[in-house]
N, C-alpha and C positions, 0 to 999 in steps of 0.2 A: 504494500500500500504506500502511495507517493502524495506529499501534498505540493510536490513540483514548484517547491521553493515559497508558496504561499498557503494561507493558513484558511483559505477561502475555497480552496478547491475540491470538490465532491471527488466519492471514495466510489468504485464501480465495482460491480462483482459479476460475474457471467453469471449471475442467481438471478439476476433482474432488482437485487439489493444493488442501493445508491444511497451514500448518506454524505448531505452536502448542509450547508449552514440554512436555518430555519425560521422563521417568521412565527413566535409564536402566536400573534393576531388571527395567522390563517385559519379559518374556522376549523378545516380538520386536524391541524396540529392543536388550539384550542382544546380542541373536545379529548383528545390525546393526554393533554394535561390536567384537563378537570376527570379524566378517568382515572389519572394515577393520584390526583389529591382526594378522588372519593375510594381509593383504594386504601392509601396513608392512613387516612381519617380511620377508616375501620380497624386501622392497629393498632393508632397511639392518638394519646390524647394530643390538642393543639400544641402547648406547650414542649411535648417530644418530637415536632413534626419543623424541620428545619428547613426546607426547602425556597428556593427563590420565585418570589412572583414573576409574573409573564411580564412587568416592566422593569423586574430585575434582570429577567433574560437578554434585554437588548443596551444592557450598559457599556459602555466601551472595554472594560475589562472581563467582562464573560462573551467566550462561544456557545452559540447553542447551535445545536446540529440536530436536526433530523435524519433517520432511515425512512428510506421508503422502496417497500416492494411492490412492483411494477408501478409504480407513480402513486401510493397512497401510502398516506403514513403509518408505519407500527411503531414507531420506538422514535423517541428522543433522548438528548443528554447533553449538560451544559461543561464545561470547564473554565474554573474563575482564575484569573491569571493576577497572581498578587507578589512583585517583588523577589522573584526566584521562582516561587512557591505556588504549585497549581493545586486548587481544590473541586472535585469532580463530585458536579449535582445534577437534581433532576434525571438521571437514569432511569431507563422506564421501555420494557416491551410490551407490548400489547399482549394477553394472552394469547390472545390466535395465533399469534408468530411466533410464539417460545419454543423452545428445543431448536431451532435454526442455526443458532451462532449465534441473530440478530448484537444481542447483547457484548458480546466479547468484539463485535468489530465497531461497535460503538464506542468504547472504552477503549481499544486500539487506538479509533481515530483523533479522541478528547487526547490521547496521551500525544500522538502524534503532534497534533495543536500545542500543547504544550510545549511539547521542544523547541518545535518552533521558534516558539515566543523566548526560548532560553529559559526556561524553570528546570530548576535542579531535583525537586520533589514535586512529589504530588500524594494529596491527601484525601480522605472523602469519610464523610458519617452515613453511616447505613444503622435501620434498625435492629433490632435483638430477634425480632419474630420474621424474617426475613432471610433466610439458613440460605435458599438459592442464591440471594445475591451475596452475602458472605462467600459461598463457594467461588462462584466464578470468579470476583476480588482474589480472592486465596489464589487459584488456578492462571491467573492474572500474577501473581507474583507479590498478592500486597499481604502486609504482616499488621497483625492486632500493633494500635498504640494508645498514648495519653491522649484525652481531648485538646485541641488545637486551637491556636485564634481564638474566636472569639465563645467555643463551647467549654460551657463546664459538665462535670459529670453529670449523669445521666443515665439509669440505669436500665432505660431502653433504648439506649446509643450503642454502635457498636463503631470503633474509631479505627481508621488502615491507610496505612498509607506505603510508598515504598520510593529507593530513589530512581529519578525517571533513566540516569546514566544505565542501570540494569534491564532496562527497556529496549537499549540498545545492542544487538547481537555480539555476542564476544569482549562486552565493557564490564566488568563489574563495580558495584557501589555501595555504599555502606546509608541505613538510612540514621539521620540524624539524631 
């Protein structure tokens, strides 16, 4: 996967998967997001539910990216770029599309973006009742940590993060 020197550039796959930067206004990406906050909601209360609004999504320092297979959206995910240090939100497949990959080239291409931009970590809060997205994180190469920035504990947070140099084939890194 190539973002051919910019961080703007959709990701193609011979699946009819394409995940390029996102409008979350657009009414089907919209409805995209209010499925995965009436999803959230059903797990944890407001207060445990960390997630950035759809005007936080278009701030100069978050990507947000959409997949989409054959031209409709299943899955979105943002990556916030702060100072080095990338923090990856809003992740999100749609049921219908899970077991695909969807997810892991999602996360791929937030990491990719990241580099990009020059960030040396990258970190992300997921919750406690949420095991699949724990795994694929894990499988992805990210390790349990301390709450970060601007989260305190939380004991249905689950905190990963890993450094993004390890992302890179044949680099190793140490997370901080």
């Amino acid at each position: 996967m190539s973002l051919a020197g910019t961080d703007r550039t959709p990701t193609r796959r011979d699946t009819g998967l394409h995940i390029e930067e996102g409008d979350p206004a657009e009414p089907k990406v919209r409805a995209l997001l209010d499925e995965l906050d009436a999803y959230l909601a059903g797990l944890y209360p407001p207060e445990s539910n960390h997630g950035l609004t759809p005007d936080g999504l278009v701030e100069p320092a978050v990507r947000f990216v959409v997949a989409r297979l054959d031209d409709e959206p299943v899955g979105c995910g943002a990556v916030m770029l702060d100072a080095g240090d990338a923090e990856i939100k809003r992740m999100y497949v749609a049921p219908a599309a899970r077991g695909k990959g969807i997810g892991r080239q999602l996360l791929d291409h937030l990491e990719l973006l990241a580099v990009a931009a020059g960030c040396r970590t990258v970190r992300l809060e997921t919750g406690v009742a949420q095991p699949e997205a724990q795994a694929l994180y894990g499988r992805a190469g990210y390790l349990t940590i301390e709450p970060f920035a601007d989260y305190g504990p939380d004991p249905l947070s689950h905190f990963m993060g890993k450094p993004l140099a390890a992302a890179v084939p044949g680099r190793a890194g140490s997370f901080p």
